[in-house]
N, C-alpha and C positions, 0 to 999 in steps of 0.2 A: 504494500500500500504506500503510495507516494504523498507526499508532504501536500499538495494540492489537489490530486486526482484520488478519487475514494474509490473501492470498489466491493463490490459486494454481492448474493447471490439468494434468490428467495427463487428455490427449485431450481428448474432449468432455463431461469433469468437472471443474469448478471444483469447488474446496476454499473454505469460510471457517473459519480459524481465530482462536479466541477467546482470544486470547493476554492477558491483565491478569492479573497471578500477584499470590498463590496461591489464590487464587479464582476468578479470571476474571468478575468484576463485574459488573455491566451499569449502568455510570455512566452519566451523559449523553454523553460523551466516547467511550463505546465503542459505545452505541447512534447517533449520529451515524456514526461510522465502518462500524457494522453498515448502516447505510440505506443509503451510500456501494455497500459491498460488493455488496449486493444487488442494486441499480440495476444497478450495473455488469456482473453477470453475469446480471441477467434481461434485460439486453436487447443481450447479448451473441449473436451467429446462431451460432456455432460452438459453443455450451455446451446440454447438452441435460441435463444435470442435477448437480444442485449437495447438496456434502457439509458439513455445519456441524457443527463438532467443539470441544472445548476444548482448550487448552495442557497438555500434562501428564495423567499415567494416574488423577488419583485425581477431578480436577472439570472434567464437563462444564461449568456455573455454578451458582454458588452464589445466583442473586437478584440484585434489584435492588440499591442501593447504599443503603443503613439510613440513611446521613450527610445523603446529598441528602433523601430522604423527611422527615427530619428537621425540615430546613429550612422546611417546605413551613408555612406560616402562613396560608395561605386558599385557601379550598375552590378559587378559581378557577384558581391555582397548580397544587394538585393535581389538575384536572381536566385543564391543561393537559398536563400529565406523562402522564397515562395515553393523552389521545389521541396524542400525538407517538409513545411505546409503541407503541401499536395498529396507528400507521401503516404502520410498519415491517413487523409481524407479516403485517398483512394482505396485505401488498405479497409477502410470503413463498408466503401459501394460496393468494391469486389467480394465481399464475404457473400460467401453461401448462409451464412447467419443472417437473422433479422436484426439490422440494426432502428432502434426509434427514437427518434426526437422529442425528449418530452418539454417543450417549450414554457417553462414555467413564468416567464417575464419580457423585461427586453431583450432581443437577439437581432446584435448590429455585426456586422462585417466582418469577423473570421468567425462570430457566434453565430452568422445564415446560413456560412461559408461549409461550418460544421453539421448544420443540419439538414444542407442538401444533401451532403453525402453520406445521411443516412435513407434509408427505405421506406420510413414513415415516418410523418410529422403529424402530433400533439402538441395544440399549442391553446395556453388560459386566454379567458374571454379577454383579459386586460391585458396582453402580449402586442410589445410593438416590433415591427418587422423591419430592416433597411440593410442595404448596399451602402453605407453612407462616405466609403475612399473618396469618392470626385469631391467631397466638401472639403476635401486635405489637398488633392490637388494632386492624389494618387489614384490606380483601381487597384480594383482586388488581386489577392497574388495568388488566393489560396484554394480555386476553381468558380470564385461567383459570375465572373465575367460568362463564363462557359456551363454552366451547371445552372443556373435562372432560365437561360433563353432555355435550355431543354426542357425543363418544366414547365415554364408558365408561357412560354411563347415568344420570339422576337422580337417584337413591337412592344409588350407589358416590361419585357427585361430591359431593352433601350428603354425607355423611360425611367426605369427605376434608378439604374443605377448610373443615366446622366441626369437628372434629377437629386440623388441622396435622399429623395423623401420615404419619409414612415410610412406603413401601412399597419393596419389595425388589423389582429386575428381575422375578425371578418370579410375584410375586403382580400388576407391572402389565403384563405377558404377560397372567397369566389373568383379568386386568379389561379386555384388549384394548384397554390405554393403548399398550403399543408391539406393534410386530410380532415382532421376534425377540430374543431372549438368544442372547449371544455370548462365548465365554470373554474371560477379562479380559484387554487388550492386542493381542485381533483387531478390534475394533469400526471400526474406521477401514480395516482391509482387508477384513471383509465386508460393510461401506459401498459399498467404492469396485467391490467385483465388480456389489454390487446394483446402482450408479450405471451403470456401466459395461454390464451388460445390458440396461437402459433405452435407454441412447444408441446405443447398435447400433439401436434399432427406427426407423421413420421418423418422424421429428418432428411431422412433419402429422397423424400417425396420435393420439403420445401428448397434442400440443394439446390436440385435440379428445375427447380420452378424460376429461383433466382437466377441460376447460369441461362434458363430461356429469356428472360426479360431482361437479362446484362446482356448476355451475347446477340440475343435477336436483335434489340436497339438499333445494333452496328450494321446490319447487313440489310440489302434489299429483302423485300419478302418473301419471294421464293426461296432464298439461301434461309429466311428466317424459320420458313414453315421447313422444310428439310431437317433444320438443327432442332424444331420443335421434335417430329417424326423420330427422330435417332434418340431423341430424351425418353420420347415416352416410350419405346423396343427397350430402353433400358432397365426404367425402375418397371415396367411390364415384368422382369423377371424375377423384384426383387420380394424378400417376405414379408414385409408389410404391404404391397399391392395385396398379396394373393389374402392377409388377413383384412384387408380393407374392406373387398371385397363378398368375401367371406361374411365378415359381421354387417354387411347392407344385408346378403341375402337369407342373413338368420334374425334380419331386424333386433340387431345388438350395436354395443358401442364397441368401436376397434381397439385391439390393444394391440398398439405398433410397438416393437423392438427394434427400432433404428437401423432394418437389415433388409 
């Protein structure tokens, strides 16, 4: 457990919390700790999905750390910083695990950064949302620029993030930047129901459901339906299809064993 990054497990749900008050930062110190965490529960067999939340009811995070950026005196420097960023994030998208956003307050600019590149966003009815680098006179380093337009659309993401402005839980519901609003102070328990529904399914199943919707993304749709086609010949053979199955046609609940 690291000095700012908490971690913890109820079932087959790890929890990362983003503890550095009253902010919750994302310094170098806490992104190192965040990669730590990650690792650790993406390659964890017993975790089948994972909840990233902030310390405290008013900020999920507030952005990268202004101080460090600061600092930053050659281009190579701050190239460095953004891929190290990136690394992380990506390490988040590419799991076979569920990762969720539970958006418990404000989430500005490597705090958006962090939860587009989870798989599901939860965010309190009181949650404000932004891109806000162009107000510094920087963008984002740590995939916002590229991971908004793919969400919410081209034209919503140009505006947001040459704008810097806020958006309210609400309006990024209806730009389908997150999945649900949840009144304020539930976010972390209709998190942890969501996580928890997931990990009930069988492992093999949601893997491969992830690598169709990561990998399909990428390709035209015929390469995508093929890649669909090869997924499903595969967990087709595995033993929780065949008890999936099984328990519809004995009208029971399945009990997967992750095989």
């Amino acid at each position: 457990m690291g000095q700012f990054v908490k971690v913890s497990r109820e079932d087959s749900v790890g929890v990362i919390l983003i503890d550095n008050p009253p902010l919750n930062i994302l310094t170098a110190v806490v992104m190192e700790e965040l990669a730590q965490a990650v690792s650790d529960l993406d390659g964890a067999a017993d975790v089948k999905a994972v909840i990233v939340i902030g310390q405290g009811s008013q900020v999920f995070m507030a952005g990268a750390d202004i101080k460090e950026i600061a600092k930053i005196d050659a281009a190579e420097k701050g190239e460095a910083l953004a891929l190290k960023g990136q690394a992380v994030l990506n390490r988040i998208e590419n799991s076979g695990k569920v990762f969720i956003a539970a958006i418990n307050g404000v989430c500005l600019g490597g705090g958006t950064e962090l939860a587009m590149a989870c798989h599901l966003r939860i965010a309190s009815d009181r949650a404000k949302i932004a891109q806000p680098e162009i107000l510094l006179g920087i963008i984002p380093g740590f995939g916002g620029s590229q991971r908004l337009p793919r969400i919410v659309g081209p034209m919503k993401a140009r505006e947001l993030l040459l704008t810097g402005d806020n958006i309210t839980a609400q309006e990024a519901l209806r730009i389908g930047l997150i999945n649900k609003v949840v009144p304020d102070g539930e976010v972390l328990k209709q998190a942890m129901g969501i996580a928890k529904k997931i990990a009930g399914k069988s492992r093999r199943a949601v893997e491969m459901l992830q690598e169709a919707l990561r990998e399909g993304g990428k390709l035209p749709l015929a390469d995508a339906l093929k890649l669909e086609a090869r997924l499903f010949g595969k967990i087709s053979e595995t033993a929780d299809c065949k008890e999936g199955v099984r328990a519809f046609l004995e009208k029971r609940q399945p009990k997967f064993a992750d095989r």
